[in-house]
C-alpha positions in Angstrom: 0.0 0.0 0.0 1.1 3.4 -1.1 2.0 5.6 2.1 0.0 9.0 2.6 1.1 12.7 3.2 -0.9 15.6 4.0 0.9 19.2 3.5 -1.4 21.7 5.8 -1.5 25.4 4.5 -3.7 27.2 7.5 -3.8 30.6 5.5 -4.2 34.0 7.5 -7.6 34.9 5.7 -10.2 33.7 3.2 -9.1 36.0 0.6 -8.0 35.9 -3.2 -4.5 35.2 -2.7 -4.9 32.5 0.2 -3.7 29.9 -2.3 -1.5 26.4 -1.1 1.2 27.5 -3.5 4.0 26.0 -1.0 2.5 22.8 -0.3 1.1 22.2 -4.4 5.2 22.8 -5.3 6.4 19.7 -2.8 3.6 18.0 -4.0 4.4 18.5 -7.6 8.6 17.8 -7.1 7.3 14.9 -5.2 5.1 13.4 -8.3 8.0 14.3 -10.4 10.0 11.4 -8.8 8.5 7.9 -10.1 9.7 6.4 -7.2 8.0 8.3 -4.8 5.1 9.1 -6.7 4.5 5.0 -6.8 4.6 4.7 -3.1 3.4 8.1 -2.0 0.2 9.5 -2.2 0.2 13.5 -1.4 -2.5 16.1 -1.4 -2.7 19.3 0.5 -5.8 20.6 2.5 -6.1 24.0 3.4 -7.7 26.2 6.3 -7.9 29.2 7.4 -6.8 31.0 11.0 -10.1 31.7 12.1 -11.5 27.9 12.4 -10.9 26.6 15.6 -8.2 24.0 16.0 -10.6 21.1 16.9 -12.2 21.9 13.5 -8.8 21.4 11.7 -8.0 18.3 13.6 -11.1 16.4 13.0 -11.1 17.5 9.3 -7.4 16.3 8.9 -8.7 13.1 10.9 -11.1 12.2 8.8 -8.6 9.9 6.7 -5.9 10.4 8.4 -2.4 10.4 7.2 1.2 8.7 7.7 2.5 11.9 8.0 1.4 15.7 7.8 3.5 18.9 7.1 2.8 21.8 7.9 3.5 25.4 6.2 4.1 27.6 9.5 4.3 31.4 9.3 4.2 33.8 11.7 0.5 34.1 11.6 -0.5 30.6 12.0 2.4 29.3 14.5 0.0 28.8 17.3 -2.8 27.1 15.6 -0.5 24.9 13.5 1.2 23.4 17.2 -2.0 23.3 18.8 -3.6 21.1 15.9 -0.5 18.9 16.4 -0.8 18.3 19.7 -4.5 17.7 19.1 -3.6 14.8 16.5 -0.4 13.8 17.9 -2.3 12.6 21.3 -4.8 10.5 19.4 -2.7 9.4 16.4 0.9 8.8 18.3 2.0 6.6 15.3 1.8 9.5 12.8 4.8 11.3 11.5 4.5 15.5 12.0 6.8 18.0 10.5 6.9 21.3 9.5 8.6 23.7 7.0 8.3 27.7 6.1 9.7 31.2 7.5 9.0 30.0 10.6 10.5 26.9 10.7 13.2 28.0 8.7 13.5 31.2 11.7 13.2 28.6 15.1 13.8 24.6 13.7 15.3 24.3 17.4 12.9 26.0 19.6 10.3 24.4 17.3 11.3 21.3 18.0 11.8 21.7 21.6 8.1 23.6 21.8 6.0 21.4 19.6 5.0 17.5 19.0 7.3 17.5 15.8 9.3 14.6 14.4 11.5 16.9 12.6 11.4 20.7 10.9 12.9 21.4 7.1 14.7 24.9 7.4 14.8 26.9 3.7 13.7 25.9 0.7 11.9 22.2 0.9 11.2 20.9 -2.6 14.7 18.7 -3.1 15.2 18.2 1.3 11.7 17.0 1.5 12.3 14.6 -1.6 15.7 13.2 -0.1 13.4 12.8 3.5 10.9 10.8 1.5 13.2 9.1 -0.4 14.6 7.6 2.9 11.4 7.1 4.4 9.5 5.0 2.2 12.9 2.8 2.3 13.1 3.1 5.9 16.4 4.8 6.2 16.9 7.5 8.7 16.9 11.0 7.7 19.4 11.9 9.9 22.8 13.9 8.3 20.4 15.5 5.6 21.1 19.3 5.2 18.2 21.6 6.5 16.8 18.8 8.3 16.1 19.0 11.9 15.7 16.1 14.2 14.0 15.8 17.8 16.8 14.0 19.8 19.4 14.5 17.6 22.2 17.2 17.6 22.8 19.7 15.0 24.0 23.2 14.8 21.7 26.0 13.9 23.4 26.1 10.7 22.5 23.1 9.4 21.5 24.8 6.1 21.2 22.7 2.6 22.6 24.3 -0.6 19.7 26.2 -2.3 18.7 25.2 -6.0 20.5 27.6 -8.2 18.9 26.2 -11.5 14.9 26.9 -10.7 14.2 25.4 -13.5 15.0 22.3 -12.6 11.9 22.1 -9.9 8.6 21.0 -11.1 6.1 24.0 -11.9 2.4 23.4 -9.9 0.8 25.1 -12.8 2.3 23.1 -15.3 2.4 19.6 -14.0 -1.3 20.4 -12.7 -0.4 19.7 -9.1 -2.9 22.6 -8.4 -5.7 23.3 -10.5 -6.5 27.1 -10.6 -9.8 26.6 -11.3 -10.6 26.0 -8.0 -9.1 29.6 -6.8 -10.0 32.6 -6.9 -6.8 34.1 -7.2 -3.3 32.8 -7.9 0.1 33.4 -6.4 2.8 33.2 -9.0 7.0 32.8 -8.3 9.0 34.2 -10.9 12.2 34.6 -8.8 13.5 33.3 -5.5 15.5 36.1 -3.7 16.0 39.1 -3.4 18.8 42.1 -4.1 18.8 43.7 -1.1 19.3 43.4 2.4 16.6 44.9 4.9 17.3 44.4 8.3 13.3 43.6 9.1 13.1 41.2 5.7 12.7 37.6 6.0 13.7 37.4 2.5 17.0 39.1 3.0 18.6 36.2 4.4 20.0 33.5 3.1 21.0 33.0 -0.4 22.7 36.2 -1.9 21.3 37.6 -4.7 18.4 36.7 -7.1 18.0 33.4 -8.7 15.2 33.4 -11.7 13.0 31.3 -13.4 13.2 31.0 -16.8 11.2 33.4 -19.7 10.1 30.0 -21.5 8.4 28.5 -18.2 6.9 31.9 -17.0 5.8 32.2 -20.4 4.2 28.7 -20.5 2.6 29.2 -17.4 1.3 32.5 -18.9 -0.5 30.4 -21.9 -2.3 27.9 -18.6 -3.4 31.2 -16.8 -5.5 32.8 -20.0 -6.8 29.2 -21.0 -8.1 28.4 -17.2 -9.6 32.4 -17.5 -7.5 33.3 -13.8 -9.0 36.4 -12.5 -6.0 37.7 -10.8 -2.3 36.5 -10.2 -0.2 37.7 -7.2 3.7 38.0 -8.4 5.6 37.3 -5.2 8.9 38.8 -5.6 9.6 40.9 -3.4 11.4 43.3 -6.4 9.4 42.2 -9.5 11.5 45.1 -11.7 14.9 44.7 -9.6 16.1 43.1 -13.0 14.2 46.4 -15.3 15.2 44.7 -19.0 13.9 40.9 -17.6 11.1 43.1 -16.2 9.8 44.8 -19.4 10.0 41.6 -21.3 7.6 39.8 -18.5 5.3 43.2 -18.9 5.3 42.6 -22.7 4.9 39.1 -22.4 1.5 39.7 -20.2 0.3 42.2 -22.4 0.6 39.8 -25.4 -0.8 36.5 -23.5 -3.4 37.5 -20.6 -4.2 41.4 -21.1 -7.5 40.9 -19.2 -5.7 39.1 -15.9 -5.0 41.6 -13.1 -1.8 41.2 -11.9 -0.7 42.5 -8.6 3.4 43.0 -7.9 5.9 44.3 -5.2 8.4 46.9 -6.7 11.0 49.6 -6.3 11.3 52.8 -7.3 15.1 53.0 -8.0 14.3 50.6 -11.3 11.4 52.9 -12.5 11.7 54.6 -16.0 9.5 56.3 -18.2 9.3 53.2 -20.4 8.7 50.8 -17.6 6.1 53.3 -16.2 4.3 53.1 -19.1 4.2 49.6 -19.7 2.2 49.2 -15.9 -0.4 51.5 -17.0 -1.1 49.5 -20.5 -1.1 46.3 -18.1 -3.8 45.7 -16.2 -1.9 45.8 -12.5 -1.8 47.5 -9.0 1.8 47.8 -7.8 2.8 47.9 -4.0 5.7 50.0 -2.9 7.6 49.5 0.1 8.4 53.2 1.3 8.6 52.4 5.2 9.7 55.6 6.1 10.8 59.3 4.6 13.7 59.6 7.3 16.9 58.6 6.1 18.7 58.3 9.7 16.0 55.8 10.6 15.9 53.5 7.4 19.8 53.8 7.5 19.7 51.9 10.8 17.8 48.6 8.6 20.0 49.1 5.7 17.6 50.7 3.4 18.1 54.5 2.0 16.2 57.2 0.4 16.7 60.4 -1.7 13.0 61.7 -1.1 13.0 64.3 -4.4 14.3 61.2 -6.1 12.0 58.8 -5.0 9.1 61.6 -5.4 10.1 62.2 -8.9 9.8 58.1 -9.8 6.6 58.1 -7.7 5.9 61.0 -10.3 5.7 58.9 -13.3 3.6 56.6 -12.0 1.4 59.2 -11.2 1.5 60.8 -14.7 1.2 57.5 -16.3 -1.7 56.2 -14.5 -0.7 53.1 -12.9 -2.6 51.9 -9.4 -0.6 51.9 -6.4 0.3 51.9 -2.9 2.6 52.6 -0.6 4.0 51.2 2.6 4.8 52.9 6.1 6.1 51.3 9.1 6.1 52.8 12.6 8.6 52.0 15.7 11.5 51.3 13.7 14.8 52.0 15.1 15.5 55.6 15.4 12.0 56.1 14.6 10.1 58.6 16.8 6.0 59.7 16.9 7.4 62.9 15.1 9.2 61.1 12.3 6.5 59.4 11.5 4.3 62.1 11.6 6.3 63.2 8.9 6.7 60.1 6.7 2.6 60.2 6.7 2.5 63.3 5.4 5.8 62.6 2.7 3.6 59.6 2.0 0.2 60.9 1.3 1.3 64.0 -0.6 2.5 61.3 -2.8 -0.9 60.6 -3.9 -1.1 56.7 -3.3 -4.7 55.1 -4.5 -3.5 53.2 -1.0 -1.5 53.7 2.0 -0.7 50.5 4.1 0.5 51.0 7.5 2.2 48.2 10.1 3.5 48.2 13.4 7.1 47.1 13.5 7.7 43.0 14.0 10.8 42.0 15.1 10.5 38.6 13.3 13.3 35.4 13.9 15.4 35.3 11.2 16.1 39.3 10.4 19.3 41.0 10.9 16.9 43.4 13.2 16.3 40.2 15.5 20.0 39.6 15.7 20.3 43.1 16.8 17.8 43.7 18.8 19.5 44.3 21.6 21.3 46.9 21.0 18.9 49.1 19.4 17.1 48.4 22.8 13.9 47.1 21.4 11.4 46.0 23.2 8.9 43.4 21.4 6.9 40.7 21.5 8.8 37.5 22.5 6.5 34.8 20.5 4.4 35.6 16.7 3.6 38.3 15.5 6.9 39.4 17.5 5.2 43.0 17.3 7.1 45.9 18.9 6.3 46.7 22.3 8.2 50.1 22.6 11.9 51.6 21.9 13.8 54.4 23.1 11.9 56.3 20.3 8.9 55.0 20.7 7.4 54.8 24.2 4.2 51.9 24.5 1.4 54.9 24.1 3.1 56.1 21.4 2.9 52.9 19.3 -1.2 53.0 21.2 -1.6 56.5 19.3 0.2 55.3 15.7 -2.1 52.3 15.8 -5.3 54.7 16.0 -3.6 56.6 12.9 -3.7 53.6 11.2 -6.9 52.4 11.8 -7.9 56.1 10.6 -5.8 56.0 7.6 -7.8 52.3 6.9 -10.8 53.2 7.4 -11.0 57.1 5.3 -8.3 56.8 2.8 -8.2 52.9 2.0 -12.2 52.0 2.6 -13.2 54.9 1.7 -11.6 55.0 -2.0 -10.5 58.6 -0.4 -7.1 59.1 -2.8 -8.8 60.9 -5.9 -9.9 63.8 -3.8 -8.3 63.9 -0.1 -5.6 66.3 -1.2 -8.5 68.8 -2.5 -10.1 69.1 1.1 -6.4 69.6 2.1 -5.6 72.3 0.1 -8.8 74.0 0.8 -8.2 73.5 4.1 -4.8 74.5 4.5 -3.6 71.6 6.9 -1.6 68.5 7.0 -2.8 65.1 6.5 -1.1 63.9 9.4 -3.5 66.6 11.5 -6.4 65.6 9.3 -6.5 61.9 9.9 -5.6 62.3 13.9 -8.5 65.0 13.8 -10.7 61.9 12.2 -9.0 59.2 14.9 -11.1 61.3 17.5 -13.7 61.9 15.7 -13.7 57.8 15.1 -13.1 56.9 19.0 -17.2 56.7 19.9 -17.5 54.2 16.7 -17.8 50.8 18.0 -15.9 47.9 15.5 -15.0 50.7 13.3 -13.2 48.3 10.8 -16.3 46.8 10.3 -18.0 49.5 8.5 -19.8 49.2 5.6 -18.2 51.1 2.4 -21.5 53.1 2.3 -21.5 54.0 6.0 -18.3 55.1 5.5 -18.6 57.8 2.8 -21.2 58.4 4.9 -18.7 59.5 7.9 -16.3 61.1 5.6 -18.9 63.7 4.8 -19.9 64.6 8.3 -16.5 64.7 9.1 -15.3 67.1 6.1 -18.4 69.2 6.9 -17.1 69.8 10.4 -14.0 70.4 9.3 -15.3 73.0 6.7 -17.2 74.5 9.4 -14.3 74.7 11.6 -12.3 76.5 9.8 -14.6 78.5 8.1 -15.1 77.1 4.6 -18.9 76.3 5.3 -19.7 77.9 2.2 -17.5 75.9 -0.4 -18.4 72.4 1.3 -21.9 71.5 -1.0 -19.2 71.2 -3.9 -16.9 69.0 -1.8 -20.1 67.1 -0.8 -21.0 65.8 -4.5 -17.0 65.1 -4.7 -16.8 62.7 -1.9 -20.9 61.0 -2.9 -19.4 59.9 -6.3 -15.9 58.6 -5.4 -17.8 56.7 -2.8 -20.1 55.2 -5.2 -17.1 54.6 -7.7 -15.2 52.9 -5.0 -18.3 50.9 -3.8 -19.2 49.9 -7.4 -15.7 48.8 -8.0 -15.9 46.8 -4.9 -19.0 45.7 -5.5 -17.8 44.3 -9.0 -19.8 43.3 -11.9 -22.9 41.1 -12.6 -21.8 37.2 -11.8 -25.7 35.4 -12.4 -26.3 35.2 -15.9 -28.7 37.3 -18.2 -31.2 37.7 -20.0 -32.1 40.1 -22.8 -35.4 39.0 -23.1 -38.3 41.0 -21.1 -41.7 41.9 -20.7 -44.5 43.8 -18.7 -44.5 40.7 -16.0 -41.0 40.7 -16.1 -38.4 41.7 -12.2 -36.0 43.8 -12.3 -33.5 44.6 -9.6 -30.2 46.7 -9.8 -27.0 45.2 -9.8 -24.6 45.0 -6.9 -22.7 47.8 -8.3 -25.2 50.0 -9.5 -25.9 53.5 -7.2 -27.9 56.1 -8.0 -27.2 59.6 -7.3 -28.5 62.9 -7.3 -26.1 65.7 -7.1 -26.3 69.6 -6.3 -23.5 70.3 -9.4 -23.0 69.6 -12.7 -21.6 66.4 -12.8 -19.7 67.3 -16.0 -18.7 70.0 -14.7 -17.4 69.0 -11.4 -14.8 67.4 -13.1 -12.5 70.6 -13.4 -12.4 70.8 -10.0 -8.7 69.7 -9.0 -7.8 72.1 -11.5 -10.4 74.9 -10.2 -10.1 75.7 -6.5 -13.6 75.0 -5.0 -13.8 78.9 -4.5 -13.1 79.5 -8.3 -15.6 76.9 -9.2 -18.2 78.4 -7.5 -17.3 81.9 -9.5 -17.7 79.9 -12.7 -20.8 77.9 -11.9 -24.1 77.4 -10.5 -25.8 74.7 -8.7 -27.5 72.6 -11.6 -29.3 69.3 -10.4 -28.1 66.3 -11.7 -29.1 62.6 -11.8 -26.3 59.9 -11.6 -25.6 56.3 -12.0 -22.5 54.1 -11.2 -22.5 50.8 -12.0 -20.1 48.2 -13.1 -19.6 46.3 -16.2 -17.8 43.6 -16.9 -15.3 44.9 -14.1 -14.9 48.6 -15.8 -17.1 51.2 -13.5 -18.8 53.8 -15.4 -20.9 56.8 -14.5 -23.8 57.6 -16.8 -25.9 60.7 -16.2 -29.7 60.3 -16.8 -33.0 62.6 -16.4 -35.2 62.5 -13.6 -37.7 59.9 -14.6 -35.0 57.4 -15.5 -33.3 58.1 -12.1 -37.0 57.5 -10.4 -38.1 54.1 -12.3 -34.1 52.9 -11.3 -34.9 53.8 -7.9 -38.3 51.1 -8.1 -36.5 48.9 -9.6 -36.7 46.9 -6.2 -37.0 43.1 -7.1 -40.3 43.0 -5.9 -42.6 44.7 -8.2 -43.3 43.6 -11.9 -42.3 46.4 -14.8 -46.0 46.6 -15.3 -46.7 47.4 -11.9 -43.6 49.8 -11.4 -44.9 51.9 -14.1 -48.5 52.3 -12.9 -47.1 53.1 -9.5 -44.6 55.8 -11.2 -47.8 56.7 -13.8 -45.4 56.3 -16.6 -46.8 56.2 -20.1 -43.5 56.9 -22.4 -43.4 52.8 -22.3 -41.1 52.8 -25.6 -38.8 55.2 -24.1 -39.0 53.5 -20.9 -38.4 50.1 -22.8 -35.1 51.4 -25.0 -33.8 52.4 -21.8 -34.2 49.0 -20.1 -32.9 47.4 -23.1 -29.5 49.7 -22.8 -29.4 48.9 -19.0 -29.7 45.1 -19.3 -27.2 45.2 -21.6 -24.5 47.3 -19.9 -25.3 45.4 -16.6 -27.0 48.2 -14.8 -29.8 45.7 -13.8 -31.0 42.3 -14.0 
């Protein structure tokens, strides 16, 4: 009988990206090995943080394994031991190990800590096929490099030599090891590495430098993703342009094969160009940045360095190009101190990302910051996340107060799709954002689950907040034009959110027939031209009010096919949308509205079936 393996992924969230990449590449360098793949049987369940241990356990139970691996992170450490112990007390017979940053961070304290038979430390695809190897012939494992034993001594440095040839491991995609038909979302490797050397990185350690797949494979891979119809692919270098020339060929290559897959991708701005700009906009792609911080003396101290005109300037071409991005900010790194980061929010927001992701320092195993954590006197959790605590820069209400910033920054200029106008009410206002978001912190404080809001209760709060700030410092009078500004960027964001019609359609109608509005159709009626309010940005809100009057208009957003549009319509086409409820036939609709233009009425549905407005 063929022996069985289980590789566990317990992913952090049920989200796109939460995809058992890891566990589907053993599986797939296991298969690739005829003598393994005839006496070992391997498939990968997956889970998510917020189901209870027990509920793991029993599912894993349910046909339970020889052995099981598990991926552990820093997010799922505790979960992933106590499911062990769980299965380890009722199945003593079966095999437990465990690979991943965390592994790779603590294989000793691991081992000491946990019911595991051994832990793989760095890359496991070839270790985990020599550990098989022996297994199914029953030789012990003992003397492989990266293999951790309980009971037997090895040194911390126990490290295996990493593949230099990537090509030479079996591709998940390709071999069909994972099928992405059953995810939403896909996480892609094109690399393994990474050029630089941040002291808070996990992937700074290690192997130097960047080792690459090849254009053929990614190319292949490519040709799977458009024929399975993949929504959206998650690069995960950590520099996907680090190498610009291999970068604009991949660009080119994606434009050519999948145009309609949205791709998302971690980049830097020292290897940003004109050209390479460009090329981002023309692909359909969000980009993340990692910024950290706008103080030199404090990204000094983790190895990293900015020219802030520079990086503005690369920032800059994004900007003018087009391209979807954010930006990252950390707080409590060493050196840092409330009033530096006070600063680096503002550096970062004048920027103008569409988001702004900010993170509490972790002090996580592995780093260069963890080996010298000590002396920049850092106080931090001692077990995962391994979240800072306080510094000398950062006392613990300080890091209380940052994590309120955050939250506000989350909740008004993430949620609430707030980057396409924010920097109007600033200007208008004369103040900082920094001030402006602590002002909204406050203002948030009564709000109970405040991450928890809807999208629409949101835009919502960021009116009666901008209205009090208008008020406060007396702008009363130019606020009805802000007003309409921040009504449609919330119903653009919620639209896009929202996304497009999934059910299928119909064309076909009559007087009996429902309607309802799609999930991402909102209908609006503004004070201003909606044309017209569209040179604001470029008009002050006092010189738009010099040039124009208050002319009512009827607006609706709605999605198709993914692409939001904004369509403006009369009043009686704004009222029958509005009874468009799902309960009342089109017959009855129009006798309640007393509509007799029927053919008008009718072209109009026709148009609004078709472009997805309803259903």
């Amino acid at each position: 009988m063929k022996k069985t393996l289980k590789l566990v992924s317990i992913h952090i969230k049920d989200f796109t990206h939460a995809v058992p990449l890891a566990a589907a590449s053993l599986k797939a360098q296991l298969d690739s090995v005829p003598s393994i793949r005839q006496g070992l049987d391997v498939s990968f369940p997956d889970y998510y943080v917020d189901q209870s241990a027990d509920f793991i356990a029993r599912d894993i139970c349910r046909n339970i394994p020889d052995m099981i691996g598990f991926s552990m992170y820093l997010w799922n450490r505790h979960i992933v031991l106590d499911v062990c112990r769980i299965i380890k007390e009722k199945f003593p017979a079966v095999i437990f190990f465990a690979g991943g940053a965390e592994a790779t961070a603590l294989p000793l304290k691991l081992l000491d800590c946990a019911p595991l038979d051994f832990v793989i430390k760095g890359e496991g695809e070839i270790v985990l096929t020599e550990v098989m190897n022996r297994l199914l012939i029953g030789e012990t494992i003992a003397g492989i490099p990266g293999v951790f034993m309980k009971g037997v001594q090895v040194s911390e440095g126990n490290d295996q030599q990493p593949v230099i040839d990537l090509d030479t491991l079996s591709s998940p995609y390709l071999t069909s090891a994972i099928n992405p038909d059953n995810y939403p979302g896909l996480l892609w490797e094109l690399s393994r590495g990474c050029p630089f050397k941040c002291g808070f990185c996990f992937e700074s350690r290690g192997v130097a430098g960047v080792r690459q797949f090849s254009l053929e494979r990614i190319e292949k891979e490519l040709e799977l993703f458009e024929a399975k119809k993949v929504n959206h692919v998650f690069v995960l270098d950590p520099t996907f342009n680090s190498d610009i020339k291999r970068a604009k060929k991949i660009l080119r290559m994606i434009l050519q094969t999948t145009p309609f897959i949205h791709f998302t991708m971690e980049i830097r701005t020292e290897f940003i160009d004109r050209e390479i700009a460009e090329l981002f906009a023309e692909v359909h792609c969000s980009l993340q940045i990692g910024l950290q911080s706008a103080i030199p003396e404090v990204l000094a101290n983790v190895n990293r360095t900015i020219d802030t005109v520079q990086y503005a300037e690369k920032i800059a071409l994004l900007n003018s190009a087009g391209v979807i991005f954010g930006l990252d900010l950390i707080y409590g790194l060493p050196g840092d101190t409330p009033a530096g980061f006070q600063e680096s929010l503002n550096y970062a927001l004048r920027l103008q990302p569409n988001h702004l992701d900010i993170f509490p320092l972790a002090v996580i195993p592995g780093t260069a910051l963890h080996d010298n954590a000590e002396s920049f006197c850092l106080n931090f959790l001692s077990d995962a996340p391994y979240t800072l605590i306080s510094s000398p820069g950062f006392s613990e209400l300080a890091m209380a107060q940052a994590e309120c910033l955050k939250n506000a920054c989350e909740i008004f200029y993430n949620r609430g799709g707030a980057a396409g106008w924010l920097f109007m009410a600033l200007e208008t206002l004369k103040i900082d954002p920094y001030d402006f978001l602590a002002d909204f912190a406050v203002y948030l404080s009564p709000c109970e689950g405040p991450l928890q809001l809807s999208r629409e209760e949101i835009t919502a709060m960021q009116s009666s907040f901008v209205q009090e700030q208008f008020i406060k410092h007396n702008k009363k009078n130019l606020f009805p034009v802000m007003k309409d500004i921040i009504v449609i960027h919330g119903a653009l964001n919620r639209s896009l959110f929202a996304g497009p019609l999934i059910a299928a359609r119909s064309d076909e109608f009559n007087e009996e027939t429902v309607f309802c509005l799609s999930p991402g159709t909102i209908c609006l009626t503004l004070k201003y031209d909606f044309d017209e309010l569209l040179n604001v940005g470029e008009l002050t809100f006092a010189a738009f009010l010099d040039n124009y009057s208050t002319r009512k208009t009827y607006l609706v957003v709605y999605n198709c096919g993914g692409a939001v549009q904004a369509l403006i319509i009369d009043s009686n086409l704004s009222r029958l949308l509005s009874s468009l409820t799902g309960s009342d036939s089109l017959r009855q609709v129009c006798e309640k509205g007393k509509i007799k233009d029927k053919k008008k009425i009718y072209e109009f549905l026709k148009f609004a079936v078709k472009e997805q407005i309803i259903h």
